[in-house]
C-alpha angles and dihedrals in degrees: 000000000000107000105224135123116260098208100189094038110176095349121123126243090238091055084046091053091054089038081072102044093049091051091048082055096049094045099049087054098057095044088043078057093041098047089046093062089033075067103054101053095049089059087082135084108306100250107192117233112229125205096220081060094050088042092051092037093065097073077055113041074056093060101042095032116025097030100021097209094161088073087055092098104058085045097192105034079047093053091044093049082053103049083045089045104041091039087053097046091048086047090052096043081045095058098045083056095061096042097057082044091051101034111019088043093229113149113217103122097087153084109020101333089061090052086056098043073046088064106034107050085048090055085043099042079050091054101048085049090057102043091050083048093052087047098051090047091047086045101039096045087041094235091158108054088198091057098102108226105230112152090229086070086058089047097054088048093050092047096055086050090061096046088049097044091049090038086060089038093056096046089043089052093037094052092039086053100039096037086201115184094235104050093109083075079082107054105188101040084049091055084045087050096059091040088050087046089125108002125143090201106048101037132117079274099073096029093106095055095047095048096042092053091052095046088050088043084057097039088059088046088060093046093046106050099073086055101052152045083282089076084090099080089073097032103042086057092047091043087055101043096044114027115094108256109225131192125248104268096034100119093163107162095197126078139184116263125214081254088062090249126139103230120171113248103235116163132195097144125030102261098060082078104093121244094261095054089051090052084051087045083057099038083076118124091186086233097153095232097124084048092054098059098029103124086202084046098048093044093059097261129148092249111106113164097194085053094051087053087044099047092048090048097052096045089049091110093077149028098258121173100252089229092062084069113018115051124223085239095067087049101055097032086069110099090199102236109145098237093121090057100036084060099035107102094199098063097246114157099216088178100058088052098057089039086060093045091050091045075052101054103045090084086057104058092231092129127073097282081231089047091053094040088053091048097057100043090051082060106041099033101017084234130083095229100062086235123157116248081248092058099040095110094035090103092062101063115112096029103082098243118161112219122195109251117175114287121248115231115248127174121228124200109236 
């Protein structure tokens, strides 16, 4: 018997016509969500992307991608957010290689390297399983304080698990009805093919119905993602990749343009962030990391920083004045110290954000007038009284302060 892979197995020509309808509709739906964020971001300020950026980003698009070493610390929440990420990533190069095998008539599912893309995507698609499993029972039993408890992060758990459990019941039905010699290559749906010898409810019968409902589960997944929190699996990567890395400290305000012009960053709507920063804005997972190691946050302050991202994400869609949705008090409330981005795994500067939004609220006088005087005067004079280097020391005379002043060589006999 020929060893390939028989993609559209007992299912009639009319079902696979509408299969493809059904996924066109799905996936004009997701590019009509992604191009109107793409939008959006690119109604900021036209940051240019440079290549040195891109070359030194990929050591650590490796780390935080690929290895994910941000998660380590939280060890199990980190080795669940793996299985989740690396199953994901087998099932979708998976399914592109079925689809250039079905529709582009390439044949490359067969012989061994089909028992071994067999294999593979069945140890994947468990550990995926696992890992969605391990998620539900830390969120549901709220494990993870930071984990925010919005019943759409349920429903997309509970959604991947769908599309996983009929994914398994339609290989388990197709390998009982077709006893094919080399079914033990998938070792999950030949353990379910032994258990569905017999059954009324898992036969060729019922196979349509399993494996529609998986392929509409799935379907759903696609449209959806543009529109949620899932957009991240494609932003997260690209924010990562393209976004210049700085390190803790740099608090530079200017930026190069697409013109290849150096312009300050000042913000006071949200388009005066730059499109980078919005894709960044987007790249959040609303994991709670930042939260977690906020020192405003921790001692009971209004400053949140997931809230600021989330705030900003959720106003995009217009040109709001920065001060109708973030308060002056957030702003000033940040010590700048570079926590938040230090934890966040998705490479988002929190502190640069909120830089530009104070810069951005001097003008209009939403900051303490002192504040912003002192302010000023600490940029333009390094100092916050606007005073000249020749006057620095002008404001100690009379008390009797003794100021270090270069000391004069002397000689001593021994």
């Amino acid at each position: 018997m020929e060893i390939r892979r028989d993609t559209f197995w007992n299912i009639s020509s009319d079902m696979q016509i509408w299969f493809y309808i059904l996924a066109g509709v799905a996936s004009v739906i997701f590019f009509y969500g992604f191009y109107r964020r793409y939008r959006l971001w690119n109604r900021g300020r036209k940051e240019k992307i440079q290549w040195k950026n891109i070359k030194e980003n990929f050591g650590y698009f490796s780390h935080l991608v690929i290895r994910q070493t941000k998660l380590k610390k939280d060890k199990v929440a980190g080795a669940m957010h793996k299985m989740i990420a690396y199953g994901f990533t087998a099932l979708f190069i998976g399914t592109v290689l079925v689809f250039i095998d079905e529709d582009f008539r390439i044949p490359i599912l067969q012989g061994k390297f089909y028992l071994i893309y067999e294999l593979v995507l069945d140890i994947f698609g468990l550990v995926f399983m696992v890992g969605i499993v391990a998620l539900l029972f830390i969120r549901g039993g709220k494990f993870r304080k930071r984990m925010l408890q919005s019943k759409m992060d349920y429903l997309f758990l509970i959604l991947f698990i769908l599309i996983g459990i009929g994914g398994y019941i339609a290989e388990g039905i197709r390998l009982s009805e077709t006893n094919i010699h080399y079914a033990h290559w998938s070792p999950v749906g030949y353990v379910l093919s032994h258990l569905f010898s017999g059954s009324r409810l898992f036969n060729g019968d019922t196979y349509l119905f399993w494996w529609l409902s998986h392929s509409l589960f799935a379907f759903v997944l696609i449209a959806i993602i543009p529109f949620t929190k899932l957009l991240h699996v494609i932003t997260a990567p690209l924010n990562i990749l393209i976004s210049p890395v700085k390190r803790t400290g740099d608090f530079d305000a200017v930026v190069l343009m697409k013109d290849d012009q150096k312009d300050r960053i000042d913000v006071r709507h949200i388009y005066d962030f730059t499109n980078l920063q919005l894709l960044s804005i987007d790249a959040c997972t609303e994991c709670g990391r930042c939260d977690h190691v906020c020192p405003a946050k921790l001692s009971g302050k209004d400053l949140a920083p997931r809230n600021i991202i989330m705030k900003i994400r959720d106003n995009m869609l217009e040109n709001k004045v920065i001060s109708s949705f973030i308060s002056t008090e957030e702003l000033k409330q940040c010590t700048n110290c570079s926590a938040c981005v230090e934890a966040c795994p998705v490479s988002i500067n929190h502190v640069d954000l909120i830089l530009a939004m104070r810069r951005g609220a001097l003008p209009e006088e939403l900051l303490n007038p002192h504040a912003e005087e002192a302010l000023v005067h600490l940029e333009h004079d390094e100092n916050i009284w606007g005073s000249p280097w020749s006057e620095r020391e002008d404001w100690t005379k009379g008390l009797n302060i003794p100021v270090l002043r270069k000391a004069e060589k002397t000689s001593r006999e021994a």
